[in-house]
Every structure is written in C-alpha cells, then in structure tokens.
ZADO-1210 file (C-alpha; in nm, 4 decimals, padded with zeros to 6 digits):
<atoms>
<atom x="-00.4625" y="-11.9648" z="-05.5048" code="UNK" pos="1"/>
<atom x="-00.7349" y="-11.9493" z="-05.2578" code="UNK" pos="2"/>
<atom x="-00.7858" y="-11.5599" z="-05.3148" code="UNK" pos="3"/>
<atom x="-00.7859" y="-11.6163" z="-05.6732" code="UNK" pos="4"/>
<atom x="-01.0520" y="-11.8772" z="-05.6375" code="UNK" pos="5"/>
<atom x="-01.2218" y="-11.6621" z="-05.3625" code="UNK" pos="6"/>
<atom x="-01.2755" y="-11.3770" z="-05.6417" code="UNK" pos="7"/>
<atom x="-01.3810" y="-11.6004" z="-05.9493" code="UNK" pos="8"/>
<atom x="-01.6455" y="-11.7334" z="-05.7546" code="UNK" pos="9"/>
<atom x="-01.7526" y="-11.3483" z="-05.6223" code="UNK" pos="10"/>
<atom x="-01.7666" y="-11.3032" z="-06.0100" code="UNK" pos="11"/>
<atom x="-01.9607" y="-11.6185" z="-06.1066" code="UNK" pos="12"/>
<atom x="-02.1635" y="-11.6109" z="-05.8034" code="UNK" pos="13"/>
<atom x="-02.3939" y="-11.2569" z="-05.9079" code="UNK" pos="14"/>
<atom x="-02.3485" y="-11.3395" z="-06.3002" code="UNK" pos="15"/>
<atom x="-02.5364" y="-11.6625" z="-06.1985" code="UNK" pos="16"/>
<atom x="-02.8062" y="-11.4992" z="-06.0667" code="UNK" pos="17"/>
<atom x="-02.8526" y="-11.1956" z="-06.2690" code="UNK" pos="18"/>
<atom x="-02.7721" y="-11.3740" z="-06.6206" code="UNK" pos="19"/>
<atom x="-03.1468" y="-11.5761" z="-06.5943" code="UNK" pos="20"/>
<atom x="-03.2872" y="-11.1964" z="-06.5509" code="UNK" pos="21"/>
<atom x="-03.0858" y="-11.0555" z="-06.8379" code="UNK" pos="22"/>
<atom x="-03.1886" y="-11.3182" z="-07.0673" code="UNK" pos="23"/>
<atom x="-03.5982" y="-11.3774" z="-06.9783" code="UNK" pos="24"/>
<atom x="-03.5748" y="-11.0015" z="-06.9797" code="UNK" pos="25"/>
<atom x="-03.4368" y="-10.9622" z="-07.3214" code="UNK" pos="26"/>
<atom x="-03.6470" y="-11.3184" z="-07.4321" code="UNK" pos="27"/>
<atom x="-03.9446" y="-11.0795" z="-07.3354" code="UNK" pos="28"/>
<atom x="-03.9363" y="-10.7301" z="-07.4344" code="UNK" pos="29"/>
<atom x="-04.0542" y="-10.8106" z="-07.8385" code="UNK" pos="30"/>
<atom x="-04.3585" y="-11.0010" z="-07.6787" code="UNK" pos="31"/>
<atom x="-04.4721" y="-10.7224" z="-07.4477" code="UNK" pos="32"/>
<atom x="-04.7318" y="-10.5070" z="-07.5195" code="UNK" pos="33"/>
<atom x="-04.9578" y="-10.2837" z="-07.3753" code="UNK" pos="34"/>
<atom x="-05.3378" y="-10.3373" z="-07.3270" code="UNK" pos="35"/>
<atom x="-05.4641" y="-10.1682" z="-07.6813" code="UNK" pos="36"/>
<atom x="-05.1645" y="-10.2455" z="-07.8648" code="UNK" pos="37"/>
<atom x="-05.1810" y="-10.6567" z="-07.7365" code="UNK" pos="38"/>
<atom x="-05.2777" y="-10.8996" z="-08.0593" code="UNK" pos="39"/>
<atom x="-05.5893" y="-11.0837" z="-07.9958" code="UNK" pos="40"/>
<atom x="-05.5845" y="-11.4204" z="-07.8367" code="UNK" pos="41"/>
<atom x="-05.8226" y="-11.7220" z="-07.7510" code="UNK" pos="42"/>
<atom x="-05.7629" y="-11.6629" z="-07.3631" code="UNK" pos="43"/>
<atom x="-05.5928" y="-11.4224" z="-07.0939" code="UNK" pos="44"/>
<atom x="-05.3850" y="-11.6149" z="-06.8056" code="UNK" pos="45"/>
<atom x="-05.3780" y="-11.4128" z="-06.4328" code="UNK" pos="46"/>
<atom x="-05.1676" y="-11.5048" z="-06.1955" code="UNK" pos="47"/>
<atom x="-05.2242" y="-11.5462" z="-05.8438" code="UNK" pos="48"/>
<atom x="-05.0695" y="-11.2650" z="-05.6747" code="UNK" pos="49"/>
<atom x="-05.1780" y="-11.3636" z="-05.2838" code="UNK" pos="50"/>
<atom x="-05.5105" y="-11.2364" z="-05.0572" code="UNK" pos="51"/>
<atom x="-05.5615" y="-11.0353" z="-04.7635" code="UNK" pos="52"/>
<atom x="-05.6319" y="-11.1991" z="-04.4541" code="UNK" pos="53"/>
<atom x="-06.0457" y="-11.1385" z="-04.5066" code="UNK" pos="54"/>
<atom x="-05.9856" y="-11.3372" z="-04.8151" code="UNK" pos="55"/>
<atom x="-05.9932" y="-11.0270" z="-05.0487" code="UNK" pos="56"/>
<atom x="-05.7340" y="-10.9914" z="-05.3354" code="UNK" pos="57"/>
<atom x="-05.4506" y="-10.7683" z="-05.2762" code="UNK" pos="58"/>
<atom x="-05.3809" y="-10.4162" z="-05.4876" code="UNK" pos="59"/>
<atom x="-05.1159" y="-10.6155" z="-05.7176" code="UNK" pos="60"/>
<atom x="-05.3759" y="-10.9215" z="-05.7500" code="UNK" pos="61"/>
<atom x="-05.6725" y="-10.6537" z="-05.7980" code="UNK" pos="62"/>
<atom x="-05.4550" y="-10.4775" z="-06.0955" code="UNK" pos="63"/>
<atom x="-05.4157" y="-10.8150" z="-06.2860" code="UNK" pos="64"/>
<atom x="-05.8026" y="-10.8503" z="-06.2910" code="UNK" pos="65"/>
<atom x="-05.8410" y="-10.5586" z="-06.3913" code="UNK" pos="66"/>
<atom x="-05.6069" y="-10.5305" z="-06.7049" code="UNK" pos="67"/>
<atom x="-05.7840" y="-10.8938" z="-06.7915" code="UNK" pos="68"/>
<atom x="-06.1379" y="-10.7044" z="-06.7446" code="UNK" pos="69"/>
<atom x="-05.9536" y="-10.4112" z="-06.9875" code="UNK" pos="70"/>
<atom x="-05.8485" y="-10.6788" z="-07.2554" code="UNK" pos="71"/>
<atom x="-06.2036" y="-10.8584" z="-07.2091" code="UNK" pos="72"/>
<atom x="-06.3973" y="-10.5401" z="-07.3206" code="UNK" pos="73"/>
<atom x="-06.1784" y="-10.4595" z="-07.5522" code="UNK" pos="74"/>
<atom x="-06.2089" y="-10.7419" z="-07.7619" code="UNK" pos="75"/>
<atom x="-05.8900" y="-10.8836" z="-07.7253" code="UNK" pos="76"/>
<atom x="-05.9359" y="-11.2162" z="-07.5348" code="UNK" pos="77"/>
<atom x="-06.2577" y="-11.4467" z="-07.5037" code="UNK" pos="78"/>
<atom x="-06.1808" y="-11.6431" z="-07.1593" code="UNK" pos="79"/>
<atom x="-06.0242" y="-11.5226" z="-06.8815" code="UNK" pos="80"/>
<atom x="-05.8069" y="-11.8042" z="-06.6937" code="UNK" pos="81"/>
<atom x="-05.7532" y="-11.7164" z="-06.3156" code="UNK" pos="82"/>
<atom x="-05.4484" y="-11.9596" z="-06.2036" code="UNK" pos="83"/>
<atom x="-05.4050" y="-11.9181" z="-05.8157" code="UNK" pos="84"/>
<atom x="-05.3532" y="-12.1425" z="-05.5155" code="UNK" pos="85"/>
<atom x="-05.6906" y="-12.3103" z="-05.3357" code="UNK" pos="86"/>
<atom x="-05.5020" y="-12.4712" z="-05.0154" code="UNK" pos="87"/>
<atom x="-05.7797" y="-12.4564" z="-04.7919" code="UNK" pos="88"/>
<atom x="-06.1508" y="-12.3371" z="-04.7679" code="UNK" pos="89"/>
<atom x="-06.0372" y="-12.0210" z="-04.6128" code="UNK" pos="90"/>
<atom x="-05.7985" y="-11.9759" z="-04.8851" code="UNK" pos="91"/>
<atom x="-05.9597" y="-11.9644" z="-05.2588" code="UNK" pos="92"/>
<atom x="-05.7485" y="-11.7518" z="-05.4680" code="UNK" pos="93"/>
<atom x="-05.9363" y="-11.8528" z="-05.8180" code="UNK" pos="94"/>
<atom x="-06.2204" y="-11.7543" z="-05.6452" code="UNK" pos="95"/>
<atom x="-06.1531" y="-11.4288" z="-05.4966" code="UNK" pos="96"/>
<atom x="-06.0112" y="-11.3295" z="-05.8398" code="UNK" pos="97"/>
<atom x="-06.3782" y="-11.4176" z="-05.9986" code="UNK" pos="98"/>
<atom x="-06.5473" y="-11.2244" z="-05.8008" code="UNK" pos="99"/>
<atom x="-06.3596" y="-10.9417" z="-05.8035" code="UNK" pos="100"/>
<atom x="-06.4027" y="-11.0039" z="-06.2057" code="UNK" pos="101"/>
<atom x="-06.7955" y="-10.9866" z="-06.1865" code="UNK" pos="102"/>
<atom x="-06.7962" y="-10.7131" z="-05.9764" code="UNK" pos="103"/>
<atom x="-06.5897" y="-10.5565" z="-06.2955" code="UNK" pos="104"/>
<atom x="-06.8691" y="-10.6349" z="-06.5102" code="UNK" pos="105"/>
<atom x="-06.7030" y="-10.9376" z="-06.6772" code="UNK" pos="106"/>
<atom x="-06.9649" y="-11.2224" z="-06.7526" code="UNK" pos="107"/>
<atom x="-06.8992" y="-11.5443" z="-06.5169" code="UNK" pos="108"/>
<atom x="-06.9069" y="-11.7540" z="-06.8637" code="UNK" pos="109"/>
<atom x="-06.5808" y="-11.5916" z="-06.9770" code="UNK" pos="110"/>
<atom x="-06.4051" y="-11.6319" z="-06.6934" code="UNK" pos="111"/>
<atom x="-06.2419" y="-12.0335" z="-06.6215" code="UNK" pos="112"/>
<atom x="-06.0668" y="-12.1278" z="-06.2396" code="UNK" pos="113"/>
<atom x="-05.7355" y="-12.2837" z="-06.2371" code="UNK" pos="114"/>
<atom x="-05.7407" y="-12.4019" z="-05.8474" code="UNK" pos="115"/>
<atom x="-05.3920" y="-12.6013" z="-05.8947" code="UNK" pos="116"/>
<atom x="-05.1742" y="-12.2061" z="-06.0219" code="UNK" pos="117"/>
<atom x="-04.9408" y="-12.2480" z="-05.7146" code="UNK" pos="118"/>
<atom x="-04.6321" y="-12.1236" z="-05.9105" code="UNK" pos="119"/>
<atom x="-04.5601" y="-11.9688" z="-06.2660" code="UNK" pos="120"/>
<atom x="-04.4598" y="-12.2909" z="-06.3891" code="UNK" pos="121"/>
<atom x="-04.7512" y="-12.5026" z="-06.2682" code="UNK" pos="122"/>
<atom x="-05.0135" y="-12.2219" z="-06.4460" code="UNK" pos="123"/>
<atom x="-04.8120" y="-12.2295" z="-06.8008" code="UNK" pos="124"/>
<atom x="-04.7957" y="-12.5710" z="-06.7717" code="UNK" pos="125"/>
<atom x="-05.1738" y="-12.6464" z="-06.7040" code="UNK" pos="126"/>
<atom x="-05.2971" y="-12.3890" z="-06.9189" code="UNK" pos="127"/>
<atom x="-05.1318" y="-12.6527" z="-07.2049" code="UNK" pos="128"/>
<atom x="-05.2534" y="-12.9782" z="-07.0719" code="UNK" pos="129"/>
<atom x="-05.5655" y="-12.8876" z="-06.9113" code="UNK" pos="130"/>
<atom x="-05.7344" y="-12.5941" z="-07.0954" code="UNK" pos="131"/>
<atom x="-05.5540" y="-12.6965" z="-07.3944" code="UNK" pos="132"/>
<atom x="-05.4715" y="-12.3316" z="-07.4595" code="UNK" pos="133"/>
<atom x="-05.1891" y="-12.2837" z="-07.7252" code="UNK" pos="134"/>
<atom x="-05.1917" y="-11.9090" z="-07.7763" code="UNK" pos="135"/>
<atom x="-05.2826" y="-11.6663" z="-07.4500" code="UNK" pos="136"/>
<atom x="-05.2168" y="-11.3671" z="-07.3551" code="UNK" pos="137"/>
<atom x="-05.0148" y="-11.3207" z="-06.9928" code="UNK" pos="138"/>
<atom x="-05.1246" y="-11.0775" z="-06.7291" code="UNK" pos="139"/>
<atom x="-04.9609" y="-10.9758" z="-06.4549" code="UNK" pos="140"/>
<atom x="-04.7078" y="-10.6824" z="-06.3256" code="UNK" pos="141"/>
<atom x="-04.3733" y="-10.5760" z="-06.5350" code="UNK" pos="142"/>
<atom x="-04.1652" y="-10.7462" z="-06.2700" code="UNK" pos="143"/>
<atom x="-04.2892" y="-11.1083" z="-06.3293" code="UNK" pos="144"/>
<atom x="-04.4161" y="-11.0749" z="-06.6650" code="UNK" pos="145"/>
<atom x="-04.0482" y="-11.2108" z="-06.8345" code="UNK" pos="146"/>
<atom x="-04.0190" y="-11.5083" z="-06.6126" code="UNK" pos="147"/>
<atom x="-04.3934" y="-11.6256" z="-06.6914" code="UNK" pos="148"/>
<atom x="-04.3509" y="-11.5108" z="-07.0909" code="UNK" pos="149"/>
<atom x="-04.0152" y="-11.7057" z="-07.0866" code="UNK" pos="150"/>
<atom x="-04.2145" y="-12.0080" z="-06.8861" code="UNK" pos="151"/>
<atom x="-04.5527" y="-12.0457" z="-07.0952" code="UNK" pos="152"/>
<atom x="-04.3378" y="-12.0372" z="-07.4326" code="UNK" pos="153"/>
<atom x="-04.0655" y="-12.2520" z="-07.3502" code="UNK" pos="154"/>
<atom x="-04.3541" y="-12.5146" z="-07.2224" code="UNK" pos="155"/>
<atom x="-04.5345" y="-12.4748" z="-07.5471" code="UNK" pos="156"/>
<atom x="-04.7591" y="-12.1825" z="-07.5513" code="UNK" pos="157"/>
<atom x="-04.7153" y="-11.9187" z="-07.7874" code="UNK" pos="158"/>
<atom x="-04.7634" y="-11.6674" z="-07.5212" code="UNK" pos="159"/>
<atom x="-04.7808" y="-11.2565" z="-07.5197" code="UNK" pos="160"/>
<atom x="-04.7614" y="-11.0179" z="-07.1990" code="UNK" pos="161"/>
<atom x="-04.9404" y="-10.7238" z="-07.0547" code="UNK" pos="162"/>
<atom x="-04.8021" y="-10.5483" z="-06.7867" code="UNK" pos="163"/>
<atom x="-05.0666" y="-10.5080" z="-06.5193" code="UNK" pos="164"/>
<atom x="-04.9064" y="-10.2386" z="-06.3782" code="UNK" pos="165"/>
<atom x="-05.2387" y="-10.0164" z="-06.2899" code="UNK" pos="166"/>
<atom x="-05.1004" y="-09.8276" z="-05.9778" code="UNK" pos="167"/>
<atom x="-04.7506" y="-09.6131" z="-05.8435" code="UNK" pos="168"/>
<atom x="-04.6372" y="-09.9182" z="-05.6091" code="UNK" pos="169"/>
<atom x="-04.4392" y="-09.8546" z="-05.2834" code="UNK" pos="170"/>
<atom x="-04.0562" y="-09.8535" z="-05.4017" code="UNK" pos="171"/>
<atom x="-04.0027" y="-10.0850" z="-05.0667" code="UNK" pos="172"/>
<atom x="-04.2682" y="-10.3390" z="-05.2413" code="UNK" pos="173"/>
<atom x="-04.0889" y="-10.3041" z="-05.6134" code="UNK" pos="174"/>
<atom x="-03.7695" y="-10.3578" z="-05.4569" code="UNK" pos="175"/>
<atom x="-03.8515" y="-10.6687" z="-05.2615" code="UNK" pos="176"/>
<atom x="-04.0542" y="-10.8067" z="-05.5728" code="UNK" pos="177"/>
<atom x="-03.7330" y="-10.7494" z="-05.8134" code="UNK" pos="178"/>
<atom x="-03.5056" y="-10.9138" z="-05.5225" code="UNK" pos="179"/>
<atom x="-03.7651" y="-11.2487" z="-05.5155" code="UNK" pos="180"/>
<atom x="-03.7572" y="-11.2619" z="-05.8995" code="UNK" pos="181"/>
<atom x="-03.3525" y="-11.2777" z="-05.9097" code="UNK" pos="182"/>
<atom x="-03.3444" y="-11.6817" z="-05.7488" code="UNK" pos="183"/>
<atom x="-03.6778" y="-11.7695" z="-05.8557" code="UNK" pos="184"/>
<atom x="-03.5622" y="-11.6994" z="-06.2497" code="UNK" pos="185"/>
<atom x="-03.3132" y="-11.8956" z="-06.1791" code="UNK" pos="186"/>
<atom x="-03.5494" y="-12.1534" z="-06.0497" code="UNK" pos="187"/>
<atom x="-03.7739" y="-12.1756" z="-06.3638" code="UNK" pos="188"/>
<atom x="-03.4610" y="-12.2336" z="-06.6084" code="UNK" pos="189"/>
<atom x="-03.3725" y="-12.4711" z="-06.3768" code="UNK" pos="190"/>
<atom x="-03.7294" y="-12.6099" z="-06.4416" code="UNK" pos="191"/>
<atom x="-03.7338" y="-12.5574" z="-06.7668" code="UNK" pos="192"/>
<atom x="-03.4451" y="-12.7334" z="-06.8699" code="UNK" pos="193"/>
<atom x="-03.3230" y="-12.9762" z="-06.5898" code="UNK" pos="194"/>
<atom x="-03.6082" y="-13.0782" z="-06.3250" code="UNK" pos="195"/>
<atom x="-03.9189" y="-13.0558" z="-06.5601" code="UNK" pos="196"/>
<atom x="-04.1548" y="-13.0986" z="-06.2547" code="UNK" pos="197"/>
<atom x="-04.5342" y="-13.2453" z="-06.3429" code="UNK" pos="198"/>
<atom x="-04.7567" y="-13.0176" z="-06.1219" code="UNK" pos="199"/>
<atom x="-05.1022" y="-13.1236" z="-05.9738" code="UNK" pos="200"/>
<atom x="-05.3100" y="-13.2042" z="-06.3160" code="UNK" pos="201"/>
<atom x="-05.6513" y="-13.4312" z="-06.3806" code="UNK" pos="202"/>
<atom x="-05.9010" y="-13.4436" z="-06.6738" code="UNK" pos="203"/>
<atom x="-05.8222" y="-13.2427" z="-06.9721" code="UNK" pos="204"/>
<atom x="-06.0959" y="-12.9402" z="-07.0281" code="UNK" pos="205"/>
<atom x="-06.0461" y="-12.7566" z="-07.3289" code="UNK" pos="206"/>
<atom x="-06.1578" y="-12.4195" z="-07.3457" code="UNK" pos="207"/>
<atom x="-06.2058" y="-12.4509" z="-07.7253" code="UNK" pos="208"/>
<atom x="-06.1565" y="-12.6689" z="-08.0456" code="UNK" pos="209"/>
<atom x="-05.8005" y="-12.6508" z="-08.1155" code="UNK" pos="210"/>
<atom x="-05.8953" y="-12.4674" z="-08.5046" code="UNK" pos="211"/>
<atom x="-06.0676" y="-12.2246" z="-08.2781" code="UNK" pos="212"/>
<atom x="-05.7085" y="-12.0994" z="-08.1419" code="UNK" pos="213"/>
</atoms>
C-alpha cells in the first residue's frame, strides 16, 4: 500500500505543478503577438522586472521598456503603465523604468507610475480598479508573459501580450526564470480562484473615459 501511495503522489506531485504551466501556456499562445503584428490598445502594462544595486533597471527590465517605447512609436498604445515595487527611497522601480523611457524618446505625458506592481497579480488587478484600463496590451519576456495574460484576463481585462524578448539571455538565467514560474503559476490560480487577495489600492485615476477604450 504505502509504495503504491508513494508513486501516485510522485505522479500527482509534478502534474500539479506543471498542469498551471500547460494550461496559462495554451490560455496564451492565441493572444500573443509580436510588436507590429499586436492590435492597438488604450494602454501598454510593464512589469517590474528588479534594479541594479545603483538603482538602474536590469537588461530584462530595460527590454520591457523598450518593446513599450517600440509599441509607443508605432502607434499601437497611447499610455504606457510602468507597474513595479517603490519599497523605499532607494528603491523606485516605476521610476527607474520612466526614465529609462524618456531617455528612449517617449514623452513623460504617455507614460503613468504604478508604485503598488509588487506581483503580477497586484499590477492586473490595479490596472482595473485604479487606471480603469479594460483593454491593454502586456509587456514583458516570453517566460512570464502566460501567467500575467492568464492573470489580467481572468481579473477582467481583455488583455494581449508582447514578448519583450530583445536580447540572447544566459541559458543559466532562462532556466532559473522557467524554474520560478513553475510554483508561482501555481500561485496565481491559486489567486485567481481561491484566495482573491485585495492588493495595496487608493483613489481611482482613470487613464481615459471608459468609450475611449
């Protein structure tokens, strides 16, 4: 009995894990598209993607900028959202992500700070209630782009992706990154449909009349 039992959970165990992959992976691939092919929206949404220690983005954050700069001049999107974490003066995500914007040439009236983006969940989820943005477009690299397409449109956005994959990344770093994703899918179904968590929120500002979206 207890090898039998030993081996189903071996079996359920991994299928656990790598089912929530399978299926925001599969939820995902119709809503992907690249930068020229993406459908116009009212807004982008970039995710945080951490700093260096002088307070500069990293290559992965840098790439999301920039494929929100590329969707910017292109026509696609009006507003660029940048959802990061703010935890302290010496760390200001949002803000590292605006300038690295303006130094792209994208106006400082298109682009909008989310200061409360600590996770996926908590951007989608804010983009709704506080920037009242029903339609965006999602930017951020190929590994994370099904959990926060899966996320934004099961919380009510109606939400398209662009991979921000600008750069070869170290197969060490992709490997690590598709490792984290494998639990913390499993986390946002688990968010999704059980804990529905209320993240950090405040006064509603709309980024535009909601005919305008």
């Amino acid at each position: 009995m207890v090898p039998r039992l030993l081996l189903l959970l071996l079996i359920l165990i991994p299928a656990a894990l790598i089912l929530p992959r399978l299926i925001t992976g599969l939820y995902a691939r119709p809503k992907t598209f690249s930068i020229k092919e993406a459908p116009a929206r009212s807004a982008a949404i970039v995710f945080g993607a951490g700093l260096w220690r002088d307070g500069s983005p990293t290559p992965v954050l840098r790439d999301r900028v920039a494929a929100a700069a590329q969707l910017y001049f292109a026509g696609k999107v009006q507003k660029l959202i940048m959802s990061g974490g703010n935890p302290t003066i010496y760390y200001d995500e949002p803000g590292a992500m605006r300038t690295y914007a303006l130094s792209l040439g994208v106006p400082n009236e298109a682009i909008v700070l989310d200061y409360a983006g600590r996770r996926t969940y908590d951007t989608c989820y804010r983009a709704l209630h506080i920037f009242g943005i029903r339609q965006a477009t999602l930017v951020t690299q190929g590994f994370h782009l099904p959990r926060a397409l899966y996320l934004c449109n099961k919380l009510g956005i109606d939400g398209v992706g662009v991979p921000a994959d600008l750069r070869q990344y170290r197969r060490s770093s992709r490997t690590i990154w598709n490792l984290r994703e494998i639990p913390a899918t499993l986390g946002a179904l688990w968010d999704v449909y059980i804990a529905r968590p209320l993240p950090i929120l405040g006064d509603p500002e709309p980024l535009f009349p909601p005919e305008a979206q």
